[in-house]
DSSP file (Angstrom, degrees, kcal/mol; ACC not computed):
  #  RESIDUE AA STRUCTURE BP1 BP2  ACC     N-H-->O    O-->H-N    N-H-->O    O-->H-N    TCO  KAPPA ALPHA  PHI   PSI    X-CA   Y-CA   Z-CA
    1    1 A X              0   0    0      0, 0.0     2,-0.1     0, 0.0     0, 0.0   0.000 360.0 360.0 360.0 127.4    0.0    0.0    0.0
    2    2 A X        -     0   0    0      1,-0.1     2,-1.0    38,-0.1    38,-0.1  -0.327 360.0-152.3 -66.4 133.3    1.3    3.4   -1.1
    3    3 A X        -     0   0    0     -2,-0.1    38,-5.8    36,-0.1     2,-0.6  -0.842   0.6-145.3-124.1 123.9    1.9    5.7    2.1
    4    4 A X  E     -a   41   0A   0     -2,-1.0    38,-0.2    36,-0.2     2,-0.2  -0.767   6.9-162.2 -73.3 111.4    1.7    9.6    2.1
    5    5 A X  E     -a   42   0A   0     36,-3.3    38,-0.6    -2,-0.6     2,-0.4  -0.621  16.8-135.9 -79.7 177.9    3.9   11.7    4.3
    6    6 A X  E     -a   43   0A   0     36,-0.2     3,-0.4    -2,-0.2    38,-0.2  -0.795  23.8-133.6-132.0 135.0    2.8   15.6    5.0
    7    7 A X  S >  S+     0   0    0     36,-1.2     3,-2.5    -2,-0.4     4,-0.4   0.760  91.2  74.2 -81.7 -25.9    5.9   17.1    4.6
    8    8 A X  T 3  S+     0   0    0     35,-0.3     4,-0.3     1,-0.3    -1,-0.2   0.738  80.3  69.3 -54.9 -23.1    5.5   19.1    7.6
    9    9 A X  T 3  S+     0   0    0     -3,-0.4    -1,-0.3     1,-0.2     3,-0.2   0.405  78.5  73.1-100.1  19.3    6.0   16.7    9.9
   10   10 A X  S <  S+     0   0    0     -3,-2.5    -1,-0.2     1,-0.1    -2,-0.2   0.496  86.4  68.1 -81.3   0.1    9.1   16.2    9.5
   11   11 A X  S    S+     0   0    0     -4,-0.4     2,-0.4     1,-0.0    -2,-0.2   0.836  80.7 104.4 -73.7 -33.3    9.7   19.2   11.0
   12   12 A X        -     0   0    0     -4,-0.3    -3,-0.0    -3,-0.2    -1,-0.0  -0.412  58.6-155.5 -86.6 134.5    8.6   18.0   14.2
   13   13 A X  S    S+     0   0    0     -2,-0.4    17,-0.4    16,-0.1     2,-0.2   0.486  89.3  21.6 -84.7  13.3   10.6   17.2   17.0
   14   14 A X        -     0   0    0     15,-0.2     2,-0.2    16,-0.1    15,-0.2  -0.846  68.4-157.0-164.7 154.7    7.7   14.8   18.4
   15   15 A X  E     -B   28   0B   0     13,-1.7    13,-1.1    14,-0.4     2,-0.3  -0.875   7.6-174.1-157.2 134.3    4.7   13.0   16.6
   16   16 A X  E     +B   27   0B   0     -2,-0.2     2,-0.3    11,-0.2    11,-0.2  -0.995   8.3 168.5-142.1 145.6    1.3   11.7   18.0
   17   17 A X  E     -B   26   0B   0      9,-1.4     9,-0.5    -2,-0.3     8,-0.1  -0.739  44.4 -89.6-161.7 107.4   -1.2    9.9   16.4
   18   18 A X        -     0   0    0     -2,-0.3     7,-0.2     7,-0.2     9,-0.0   0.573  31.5-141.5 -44.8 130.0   -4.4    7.9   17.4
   19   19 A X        -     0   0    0      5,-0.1    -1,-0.1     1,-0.1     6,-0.1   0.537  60.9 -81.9 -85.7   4.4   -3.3    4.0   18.0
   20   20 A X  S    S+     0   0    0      4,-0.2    -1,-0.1     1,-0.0    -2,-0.1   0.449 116.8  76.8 126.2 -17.2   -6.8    2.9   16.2
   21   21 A X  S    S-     0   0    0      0, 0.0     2,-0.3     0, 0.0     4,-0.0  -0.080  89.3-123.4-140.5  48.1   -9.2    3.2   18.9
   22   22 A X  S    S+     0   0    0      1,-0.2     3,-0.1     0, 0.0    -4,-0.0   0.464 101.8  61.7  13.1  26.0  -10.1    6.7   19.5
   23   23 A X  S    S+     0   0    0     -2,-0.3     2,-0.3     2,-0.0    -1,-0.2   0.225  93.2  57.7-138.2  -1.4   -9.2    6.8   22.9
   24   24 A X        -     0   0    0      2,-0.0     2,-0.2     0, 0.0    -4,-0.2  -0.631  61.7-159.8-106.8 177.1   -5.1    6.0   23.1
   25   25 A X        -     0   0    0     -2,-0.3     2,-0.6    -7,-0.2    -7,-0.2  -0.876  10.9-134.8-153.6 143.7   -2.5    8.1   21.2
   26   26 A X  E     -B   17   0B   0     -9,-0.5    -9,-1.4    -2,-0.2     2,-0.6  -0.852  13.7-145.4 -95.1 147.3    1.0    6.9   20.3
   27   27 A X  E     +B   16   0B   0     -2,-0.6   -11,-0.2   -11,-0.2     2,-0.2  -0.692  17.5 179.5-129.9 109.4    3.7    8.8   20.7
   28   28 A X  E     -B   15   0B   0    -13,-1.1   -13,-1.7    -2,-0.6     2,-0.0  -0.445  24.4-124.7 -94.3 150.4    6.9    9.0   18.6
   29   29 A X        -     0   0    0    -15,-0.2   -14,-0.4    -2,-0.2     4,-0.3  -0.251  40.4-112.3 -62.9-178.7   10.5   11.0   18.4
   30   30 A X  S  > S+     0   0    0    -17,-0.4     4,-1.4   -16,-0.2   -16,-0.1   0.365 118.8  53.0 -64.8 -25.7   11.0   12.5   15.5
   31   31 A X  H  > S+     0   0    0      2,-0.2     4,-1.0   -18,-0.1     5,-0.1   0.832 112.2  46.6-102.3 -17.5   13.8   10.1   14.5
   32   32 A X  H  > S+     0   0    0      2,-0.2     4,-3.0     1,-0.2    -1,-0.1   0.882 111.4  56.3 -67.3 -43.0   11.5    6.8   15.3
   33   33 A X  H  > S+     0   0    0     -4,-0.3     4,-0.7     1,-0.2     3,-0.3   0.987 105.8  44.8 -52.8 -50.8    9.0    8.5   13.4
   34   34 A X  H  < S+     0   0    0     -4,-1.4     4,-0.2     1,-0.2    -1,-0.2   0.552 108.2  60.8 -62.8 -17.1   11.1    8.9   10.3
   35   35 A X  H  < S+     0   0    0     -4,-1.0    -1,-0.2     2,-0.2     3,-0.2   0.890 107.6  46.0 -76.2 -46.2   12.3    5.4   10.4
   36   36 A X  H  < S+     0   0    0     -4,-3.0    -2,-0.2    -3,-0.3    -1,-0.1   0.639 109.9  46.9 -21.4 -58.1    9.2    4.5   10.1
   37   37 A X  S >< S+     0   0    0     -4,-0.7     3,-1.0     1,-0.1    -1,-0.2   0.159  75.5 123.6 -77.6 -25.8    8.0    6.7    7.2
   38   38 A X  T 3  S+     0   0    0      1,-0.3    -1,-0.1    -5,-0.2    -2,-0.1   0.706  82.6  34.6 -19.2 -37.6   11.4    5.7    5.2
   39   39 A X  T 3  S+     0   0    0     -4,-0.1    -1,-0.3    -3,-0.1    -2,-0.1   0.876  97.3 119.5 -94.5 -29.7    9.3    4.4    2.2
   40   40 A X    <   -     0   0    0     -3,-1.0     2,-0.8     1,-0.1   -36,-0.2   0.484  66.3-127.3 -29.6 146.3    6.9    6.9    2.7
   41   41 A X  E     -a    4   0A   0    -38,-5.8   -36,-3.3     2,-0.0     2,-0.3  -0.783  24.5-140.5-109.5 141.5    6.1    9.5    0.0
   42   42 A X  E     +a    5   0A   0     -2,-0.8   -36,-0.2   -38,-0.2     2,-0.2  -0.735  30.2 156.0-106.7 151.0    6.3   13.2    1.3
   43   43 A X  E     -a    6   0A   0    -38,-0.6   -36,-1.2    -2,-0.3     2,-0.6  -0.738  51.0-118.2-121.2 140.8    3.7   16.1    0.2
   44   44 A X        +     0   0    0    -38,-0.2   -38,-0.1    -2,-0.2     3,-0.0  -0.995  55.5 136.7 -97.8 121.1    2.3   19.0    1.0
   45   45 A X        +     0   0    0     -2,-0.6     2,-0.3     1,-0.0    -1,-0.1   0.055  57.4  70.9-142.5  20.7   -1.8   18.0    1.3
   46   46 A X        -     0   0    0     -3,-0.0     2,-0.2     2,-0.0   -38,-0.1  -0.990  54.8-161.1-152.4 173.8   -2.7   19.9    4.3
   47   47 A X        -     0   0    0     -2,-0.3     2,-0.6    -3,-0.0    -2,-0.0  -0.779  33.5-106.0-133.6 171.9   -3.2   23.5    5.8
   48   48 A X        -     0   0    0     -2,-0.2     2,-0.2     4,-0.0     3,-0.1  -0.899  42.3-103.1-102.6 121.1   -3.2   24.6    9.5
   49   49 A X    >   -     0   0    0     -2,-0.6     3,-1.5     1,-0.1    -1,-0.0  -0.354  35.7-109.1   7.9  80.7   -6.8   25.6   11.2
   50   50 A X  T 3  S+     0   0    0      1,-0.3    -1,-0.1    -2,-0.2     3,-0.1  -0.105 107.3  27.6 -47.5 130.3   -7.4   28.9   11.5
   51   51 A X  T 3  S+     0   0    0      1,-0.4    -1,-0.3    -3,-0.1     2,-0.1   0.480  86.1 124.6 110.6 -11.1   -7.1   29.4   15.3
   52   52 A X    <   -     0   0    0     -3,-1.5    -1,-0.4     2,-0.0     2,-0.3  -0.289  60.3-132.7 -99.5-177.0   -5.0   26.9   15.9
   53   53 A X              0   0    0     -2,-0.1    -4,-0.1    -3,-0.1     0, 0.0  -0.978 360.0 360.0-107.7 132.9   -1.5   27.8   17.8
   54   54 A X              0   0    0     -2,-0.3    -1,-0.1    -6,-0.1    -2,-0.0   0.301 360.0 360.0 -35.8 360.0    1.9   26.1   16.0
């Protein structure tokens, strides 16, 4: 299966992301994430929330 990265998070020096069951989160470094993501293909396909904080 072809896998998208947002290029933006590679920027980030820590990564969280729902484990499947809409009540956990995982939580990754940045460099665990990116090991991960290795095949991945990176994008820009999203925009930030007005309101939201960086």
């Amino acid at each position: 299966m072809k896998t998208f990265l947002e290029e933006r998070l590679v920027q980030q020096p820590e990564v969280y992301f729902e484990a499947g069951d809409h009540e956990a989160l995982i939580h990754m470094m940045q460099d665990e994430f990116l090991a991960l993501m290795e095949t991945a293909e990176s994008a820009h396909f999203s925009h930030k929330m007005q309101g939201m904080q960086s």
